[in-house]
C-alpha positions in Angstrom: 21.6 7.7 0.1 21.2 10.5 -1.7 18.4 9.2 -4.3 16.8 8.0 -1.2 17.0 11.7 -0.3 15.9 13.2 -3.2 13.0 10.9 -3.3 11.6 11.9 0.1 11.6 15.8 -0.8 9.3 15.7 -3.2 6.1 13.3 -1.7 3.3 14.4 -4.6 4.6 12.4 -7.2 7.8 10.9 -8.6 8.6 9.3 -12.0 9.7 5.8 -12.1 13.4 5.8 -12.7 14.9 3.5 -15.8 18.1 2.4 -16.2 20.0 0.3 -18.5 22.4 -2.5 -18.0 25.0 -3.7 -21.2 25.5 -7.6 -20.9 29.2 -8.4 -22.1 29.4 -10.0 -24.9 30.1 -14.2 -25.5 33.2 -15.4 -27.5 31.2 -15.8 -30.5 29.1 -12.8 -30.4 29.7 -9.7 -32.9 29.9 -6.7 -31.3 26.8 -4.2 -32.3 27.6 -0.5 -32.7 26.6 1.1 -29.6 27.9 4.2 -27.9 27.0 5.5 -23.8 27.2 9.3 -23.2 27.1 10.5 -19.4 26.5 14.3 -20.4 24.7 14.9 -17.4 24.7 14.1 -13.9 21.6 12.4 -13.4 20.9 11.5 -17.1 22.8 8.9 -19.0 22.2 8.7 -23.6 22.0 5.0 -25.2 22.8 5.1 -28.9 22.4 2.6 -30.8 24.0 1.8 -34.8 22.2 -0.1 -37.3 23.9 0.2 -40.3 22.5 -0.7 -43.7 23.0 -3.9 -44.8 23.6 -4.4 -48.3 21.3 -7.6 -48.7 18.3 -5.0 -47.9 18.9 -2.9 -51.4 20.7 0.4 -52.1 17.5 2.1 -51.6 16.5 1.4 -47.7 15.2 3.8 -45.7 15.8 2.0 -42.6 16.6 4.4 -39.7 20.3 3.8 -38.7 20.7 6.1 -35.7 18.2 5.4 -32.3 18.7 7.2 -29.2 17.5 6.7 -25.3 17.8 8.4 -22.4 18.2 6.3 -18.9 19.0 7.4 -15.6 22.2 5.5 -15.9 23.6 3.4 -18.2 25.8 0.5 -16.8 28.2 -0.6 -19.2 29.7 -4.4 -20.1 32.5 -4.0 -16.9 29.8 -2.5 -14.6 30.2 -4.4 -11.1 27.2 -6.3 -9.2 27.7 -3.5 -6.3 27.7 -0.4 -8.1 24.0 -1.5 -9.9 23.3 -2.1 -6.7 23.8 1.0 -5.2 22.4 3.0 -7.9 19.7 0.8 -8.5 18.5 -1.2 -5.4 19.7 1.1 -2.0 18.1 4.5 -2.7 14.4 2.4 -3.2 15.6 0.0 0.1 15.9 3.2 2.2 12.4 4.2 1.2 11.2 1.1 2.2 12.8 1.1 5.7 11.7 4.7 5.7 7.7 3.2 5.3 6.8 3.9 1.5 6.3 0.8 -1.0 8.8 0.0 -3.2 9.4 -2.4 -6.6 12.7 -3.3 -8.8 12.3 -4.8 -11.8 14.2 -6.4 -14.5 13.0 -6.3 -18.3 14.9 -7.8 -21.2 15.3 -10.4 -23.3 16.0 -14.0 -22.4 19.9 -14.3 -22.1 20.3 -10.1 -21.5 21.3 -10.6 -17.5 18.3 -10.7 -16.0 18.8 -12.9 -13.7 22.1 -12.4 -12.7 21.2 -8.9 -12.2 18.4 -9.5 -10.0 19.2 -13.0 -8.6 22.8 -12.8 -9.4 25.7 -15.4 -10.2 26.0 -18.5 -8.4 30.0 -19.0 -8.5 31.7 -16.0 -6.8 30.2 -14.2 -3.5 30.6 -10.6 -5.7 27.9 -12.1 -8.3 25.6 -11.5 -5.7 22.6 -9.8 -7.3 20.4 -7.3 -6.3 17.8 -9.9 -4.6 20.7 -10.8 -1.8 22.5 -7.4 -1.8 19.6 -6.1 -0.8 18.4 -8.4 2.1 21.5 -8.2 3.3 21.2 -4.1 3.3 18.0 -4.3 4.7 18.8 -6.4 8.0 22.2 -4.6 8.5 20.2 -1.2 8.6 17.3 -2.8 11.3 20.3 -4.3 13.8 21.6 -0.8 13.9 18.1 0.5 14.4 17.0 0.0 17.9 14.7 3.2 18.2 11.9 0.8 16.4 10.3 -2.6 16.9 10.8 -4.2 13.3 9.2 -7.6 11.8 9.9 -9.3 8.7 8.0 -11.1 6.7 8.9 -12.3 3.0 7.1 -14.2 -0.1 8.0 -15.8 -3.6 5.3 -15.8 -6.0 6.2 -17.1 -9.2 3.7 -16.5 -12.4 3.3 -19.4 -15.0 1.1 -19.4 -17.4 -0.8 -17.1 -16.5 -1.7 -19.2 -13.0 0.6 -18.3 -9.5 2.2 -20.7 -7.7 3.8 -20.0 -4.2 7.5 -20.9 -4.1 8.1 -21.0 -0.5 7.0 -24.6 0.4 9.1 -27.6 1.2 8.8 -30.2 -1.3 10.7 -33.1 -2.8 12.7 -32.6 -5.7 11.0 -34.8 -7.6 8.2 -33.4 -7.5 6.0 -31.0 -10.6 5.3 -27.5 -10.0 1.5 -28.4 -10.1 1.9 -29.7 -6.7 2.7 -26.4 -5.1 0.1 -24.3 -3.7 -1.4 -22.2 -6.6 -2.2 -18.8 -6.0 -5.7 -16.8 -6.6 -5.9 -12.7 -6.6 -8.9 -11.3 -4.9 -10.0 -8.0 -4.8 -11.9 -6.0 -1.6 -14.4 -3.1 -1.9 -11.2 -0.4 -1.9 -9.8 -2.4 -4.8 -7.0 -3.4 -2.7 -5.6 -6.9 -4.1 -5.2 -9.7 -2.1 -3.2 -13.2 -2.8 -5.0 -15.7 -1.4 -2.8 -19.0 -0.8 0.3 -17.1 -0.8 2.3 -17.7 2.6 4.2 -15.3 4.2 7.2 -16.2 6.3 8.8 -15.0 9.2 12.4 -13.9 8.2 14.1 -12.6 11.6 17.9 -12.2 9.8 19.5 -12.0 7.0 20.5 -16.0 7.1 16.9 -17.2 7.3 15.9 -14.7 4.4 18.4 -15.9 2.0 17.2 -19.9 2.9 14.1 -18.9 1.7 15.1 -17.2 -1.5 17.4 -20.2 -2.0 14.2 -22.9 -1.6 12.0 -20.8 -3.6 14.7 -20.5 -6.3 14.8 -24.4 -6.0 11.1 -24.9 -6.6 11.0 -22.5 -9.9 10.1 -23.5 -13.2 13.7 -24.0 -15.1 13.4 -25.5 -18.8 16.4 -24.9 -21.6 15.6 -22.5 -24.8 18.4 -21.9 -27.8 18.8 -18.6 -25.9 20.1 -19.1 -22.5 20.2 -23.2 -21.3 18.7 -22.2 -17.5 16.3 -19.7 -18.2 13.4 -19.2 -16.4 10.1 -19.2 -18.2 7.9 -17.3 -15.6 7.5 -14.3 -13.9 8.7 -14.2 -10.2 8.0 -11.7 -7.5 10.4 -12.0 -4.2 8.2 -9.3 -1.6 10.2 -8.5 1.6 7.5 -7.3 4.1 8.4 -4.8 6.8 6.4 -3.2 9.5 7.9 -1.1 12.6 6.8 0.7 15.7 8.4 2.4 17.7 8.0 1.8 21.4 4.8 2.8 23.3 3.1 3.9 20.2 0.1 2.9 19.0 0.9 3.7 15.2 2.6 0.8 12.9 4.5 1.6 9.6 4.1 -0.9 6.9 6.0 -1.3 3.6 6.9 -4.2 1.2 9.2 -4.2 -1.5 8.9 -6.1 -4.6 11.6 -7.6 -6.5 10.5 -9.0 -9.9 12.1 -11.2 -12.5 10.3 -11.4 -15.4 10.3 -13.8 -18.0 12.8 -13.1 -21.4 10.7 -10.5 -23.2 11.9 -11.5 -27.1 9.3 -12.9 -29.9 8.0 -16.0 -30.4 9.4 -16.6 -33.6 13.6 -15.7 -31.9 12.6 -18.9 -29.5 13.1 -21.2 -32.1 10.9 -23.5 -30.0 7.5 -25.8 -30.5 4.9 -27.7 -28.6 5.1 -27.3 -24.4 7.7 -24.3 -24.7 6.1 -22.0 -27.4 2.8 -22.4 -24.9 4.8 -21.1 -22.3 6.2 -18.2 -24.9 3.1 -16.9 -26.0 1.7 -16.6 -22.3 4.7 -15.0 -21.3 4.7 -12.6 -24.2 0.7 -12.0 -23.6 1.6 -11.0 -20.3 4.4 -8.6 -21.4 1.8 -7.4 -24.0 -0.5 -6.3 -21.1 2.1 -5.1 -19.2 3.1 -2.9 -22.2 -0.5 -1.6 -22.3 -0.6 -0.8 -18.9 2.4 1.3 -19.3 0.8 3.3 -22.2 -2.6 3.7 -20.4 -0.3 5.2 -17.8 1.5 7.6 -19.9 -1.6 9.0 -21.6 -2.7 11.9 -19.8 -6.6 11.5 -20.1 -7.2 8.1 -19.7 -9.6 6.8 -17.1 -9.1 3.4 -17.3 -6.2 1.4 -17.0 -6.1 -2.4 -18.0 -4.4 -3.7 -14.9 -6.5 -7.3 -14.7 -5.6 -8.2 -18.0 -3.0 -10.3 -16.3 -1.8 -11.8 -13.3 1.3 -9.4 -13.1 -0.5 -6.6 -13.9 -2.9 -7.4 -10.9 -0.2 -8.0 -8.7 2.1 -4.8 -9.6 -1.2 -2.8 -9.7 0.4 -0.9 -6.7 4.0 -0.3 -8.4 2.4 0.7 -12.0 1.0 4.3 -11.2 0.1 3.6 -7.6 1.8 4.5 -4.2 4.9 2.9 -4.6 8.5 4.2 -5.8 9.4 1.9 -8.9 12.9 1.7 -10.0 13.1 -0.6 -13.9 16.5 -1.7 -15.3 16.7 -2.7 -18.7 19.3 -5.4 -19.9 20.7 -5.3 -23.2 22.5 -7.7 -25.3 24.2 -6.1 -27.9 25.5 -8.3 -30.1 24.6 -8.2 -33.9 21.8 -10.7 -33.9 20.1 -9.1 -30.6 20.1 -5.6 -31.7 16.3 -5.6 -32.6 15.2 -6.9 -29.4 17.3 -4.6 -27.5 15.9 -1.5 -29.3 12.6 -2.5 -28.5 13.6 -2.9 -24.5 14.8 0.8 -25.1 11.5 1.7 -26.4 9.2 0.2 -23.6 12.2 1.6 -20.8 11.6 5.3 -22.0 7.5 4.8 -22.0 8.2 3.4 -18.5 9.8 6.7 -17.7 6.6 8.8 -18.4 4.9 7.0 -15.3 4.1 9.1 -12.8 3.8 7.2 -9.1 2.1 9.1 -6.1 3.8 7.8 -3.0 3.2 7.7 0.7 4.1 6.8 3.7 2.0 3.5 4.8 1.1 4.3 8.7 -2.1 3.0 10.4 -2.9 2.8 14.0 -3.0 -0.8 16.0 -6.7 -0.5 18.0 -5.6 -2.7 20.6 -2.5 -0.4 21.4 -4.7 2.3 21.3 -6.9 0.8 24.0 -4.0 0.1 26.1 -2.8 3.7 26.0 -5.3 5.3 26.3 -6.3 3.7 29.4 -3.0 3.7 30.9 -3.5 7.9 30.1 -7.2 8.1 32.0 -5.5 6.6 34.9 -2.5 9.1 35.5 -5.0 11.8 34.9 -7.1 10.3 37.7 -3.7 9.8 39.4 -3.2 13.8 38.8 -6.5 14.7 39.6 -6.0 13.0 43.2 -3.0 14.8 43.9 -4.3 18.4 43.4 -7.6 18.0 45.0 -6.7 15.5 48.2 -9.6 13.2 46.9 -9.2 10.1 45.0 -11.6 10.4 41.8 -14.1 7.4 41.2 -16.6 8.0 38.2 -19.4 7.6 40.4 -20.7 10.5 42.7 -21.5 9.1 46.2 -25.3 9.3 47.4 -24.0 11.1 49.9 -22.7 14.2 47.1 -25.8 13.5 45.8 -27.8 14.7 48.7 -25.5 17.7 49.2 -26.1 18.9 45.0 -29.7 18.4 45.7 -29.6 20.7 48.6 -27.6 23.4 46.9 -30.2 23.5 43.6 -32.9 23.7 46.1 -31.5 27.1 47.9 -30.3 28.4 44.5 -33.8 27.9 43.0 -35.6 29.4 45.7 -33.7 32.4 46.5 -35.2 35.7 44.1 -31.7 37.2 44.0 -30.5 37.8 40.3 -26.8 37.7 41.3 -27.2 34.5 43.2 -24.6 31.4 42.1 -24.4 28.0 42.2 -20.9 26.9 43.0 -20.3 22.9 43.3 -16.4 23.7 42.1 -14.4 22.3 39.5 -16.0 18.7 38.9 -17.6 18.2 35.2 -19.5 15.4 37.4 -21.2 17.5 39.7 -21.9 20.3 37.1 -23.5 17.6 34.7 -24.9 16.4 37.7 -26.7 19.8 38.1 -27.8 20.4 34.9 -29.5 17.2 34.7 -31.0 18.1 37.8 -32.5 21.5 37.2 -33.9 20.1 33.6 -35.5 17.0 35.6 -37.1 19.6 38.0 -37.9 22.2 34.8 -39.4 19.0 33.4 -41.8 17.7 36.2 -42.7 21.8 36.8 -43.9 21.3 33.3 -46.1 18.8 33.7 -47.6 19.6 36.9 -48.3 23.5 35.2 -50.0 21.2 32.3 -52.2 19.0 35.1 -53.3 22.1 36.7 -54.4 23.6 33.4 -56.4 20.8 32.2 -58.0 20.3 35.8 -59.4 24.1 35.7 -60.3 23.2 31.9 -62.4 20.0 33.3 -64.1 22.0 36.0 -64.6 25.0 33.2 -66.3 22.3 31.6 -68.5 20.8 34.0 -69.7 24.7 34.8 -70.2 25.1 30.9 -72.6 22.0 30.8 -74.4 22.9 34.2 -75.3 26.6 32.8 -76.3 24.9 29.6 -79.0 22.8 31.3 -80.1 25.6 33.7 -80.3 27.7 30.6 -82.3 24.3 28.8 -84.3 24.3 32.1 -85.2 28.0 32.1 -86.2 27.9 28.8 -89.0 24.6 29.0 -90.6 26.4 32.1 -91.0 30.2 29.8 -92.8 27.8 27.4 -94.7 26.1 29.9 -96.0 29.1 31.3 -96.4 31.2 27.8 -98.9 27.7 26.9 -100.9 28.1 30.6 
């Protein structure tokens, strides 16, 4: 609650927040050298050992000591519900609150992922932080009952660079070519838009989870050396929320993503060929972009960021320097043969960490609620308005007002006294009314001053052309009589 806190004080903008989760380690794993230092309150140090190895020479100038700050570091016996409350409820309460928010998970294949977002499927306490926080979310709306809330959610799963949409009911027979795929489009604000992605109604936490569970059903699942049910795609569960409180016109909107994405390690740490190292590069192209647009981010001057490079890019335009808050959580597996590929999750988690987000709240005003209050307001003015003056107010004057207004201009126009008024009370009608008037009357004055003037020009005219021909006239007899 207190993150959640913390994040509202400060609106302008807000670094995404990275922490670090240690997987515990298998039977047969060798323990890397790694050491976790809380020396602060809201800071957490990663340091990682690589010893020399004596294969590599006596002369190796290898680094041996690499360091990382986090937000918090969870170690090997770190509980489902403590991540989530560090990690998931502070970005939930923004969310209920009206600002966008995103959690994702970044590792390599076998780190804990999964479990961490999705969770364990053999005890209720494996719960991960997909169901932890559904279940959050609807416990906090029931209690809430100062607001009108709907809820909406949508599993988008990114394979191969193509999306498919994960919430349709299908046999299970079926390929993961038959589900609806998924196209972005982009509007004049740059605002992106998934076309063919549905959206379903969730109204509790029950029907939520069923559709987490069938989209879970539908994803693409296929066995690696790494981890025998890991997922080879991206997947974004959104839960949409909007609220309104009643009798108002305004409507808060906010989604929240929750992202799985696909195991992060090289191609060549697969071990695989054919189908699966297709899948692998695509899913490490896509990590490549995303990496890029993580670095465009952190540079200072840069004007252009590469965010449709890639279909997760496009879709986590909004969580990647945009106006959302962004929570990451690295997973780590640090036995001997991992160490590598969990340095360089460290390395992308601390350039995350340089990302500024500018986030606020999402309100916009429903026209049609508008409409509705606002005439329901002209009414109990009109209802007022009858009350203090004994008359009940129509929008038209009467031709019988009419009549009385014309009367009153008249006197007021006629009589020469400076200090004279014209009082037709406290009705913008009838003073509109008058103003009209007079300016109709000023008007037709006007043009009756102009007829007048140009019917003494005509006859000015006429006597101009008669005194011209007399004159003509005069002139012919003074010759005629000059010749005789």
């Amino acid at each position: 609650a207190g993150g959640a806190a913390g994040w509202r004080a400060e609106m302008a903008k807000e670094a995404i927040r990275v922490y670090a989760r240690v997987k515990p380690l298998g039977r047969r794993q060798q323990a890397g050298i790694y050491s976790v230092d809380d020396y602060e309150k809201s800071l957490s140090a990663l340091e990682i050992i690589v010893p020399h190895d004596l294969a590599d020479g006596f002369v190796n100038n290898k680094q041996e000591s690499y360091k990382f700050k986090f937000q918090k570091i969870f170690d090997q016996e770190a509980k489902q519900d403590v991540v989530f409350d560090s990690v998931a409820k502070p970005v939930a309460e923004c969310v209920l609150a009206g600002y966008n928010g995103t959690i994702f998970a970044y590792g390599q294949t076998g780190s804990g992922k999964t479990f961490t977002i999705t969770g364990g499927a053999e005890r209720y306490s494996d719960r991960g932080i997909i169901p932890r926080t559904l279940s959050y979310i609807f416990d906090q709306l029931q209690k809430d009952s100062s607001k009108v809330y709907t809820t909406h959610v949508s599993y988008l799963e990114i394979y191969n660079e193509c999306g498919y949409d994960l919430l349709v009911q299908r046999d299970k027979a079926s390929r993961l070519e038959d589900l609806p795929k998924v196209t972005i489009m982009e509007d004049s604000d740059q605002n992106i838009h998934l076309k063919n992605l549905s959206l379903q109604r969730a109204t509790n936490e029950e029907e939520a989870l069923n559709l987490l569970f069938l989209g879970d059903t539908n994803r693409m699942i296929a066995e690696t050396p790494m981890n025998e049910a890991s997922t080879r795609s991206h997947c974004i569960f959104t839960v949409h929320i909007s609220s309104k409180e009643p009798g108002s016109a305004t409507i808060r909107r906010s989604k929240l993503h929750l992202v799985d994405l696909a195991g992060s390690e090289r191609v060549a740490k697969t071990g695989v060929g054919g189908h699966l190292l297709t899948e692998a590069k695509y899913i490490n192209v896509s990590l490549h972009y995303l990496e890029q647009v993580m670095i465009a981010l952190a540079e200072k001057n840069r004007s252009h960021i590469p965010y449709r490079n890639s279909m997760m890019t496009s879709v986590l335009r909004d969580s990647l320097g945009g106006n959302c808050m962004t929570t990451m959580i690295a997973t780590l597996s640090m036995d001997k043969r991992n160490i590598d590929e969990s340095i360089s999750t460290c390395r992308f988690a601390q350039r995350v960490a340089l990302i500024k987000n500018e986030v606020v709240i999402n309100e916009e005003i429903d026209p049609t609620l508008m409409i509705v209050q606002l005439k329901k307001e002209i009414q109990e003015l009109k209802d007022e308005l009858a009350l203090v003056t004994g008359k009940q107010r129509t929008s038209e004057l009467s031709q019988e007002e009419l009549l009385q207004l014309d009367e009153l201009i008249e006197t007021f126009l006629e009589d020469n006294d400076p200090d004279s008024a014209l009082d037709v009370g406290a009705d913008m009608r009838k003073i509109k009314y008058c103003f009209i008037r007079i300016k109709q009357l000023k008007i037709s004055d006007k043009k009756l001053l102009s007829q007048n003037i140009s019917e003494e020009k005509d006859a000015n005219k006429e006597a101009e052309e008669e005194l011209k021909n007399l004159k003509e006239l005069l002139q012919q007899r003074d010759n005629e009589i000059s010749i005789l």
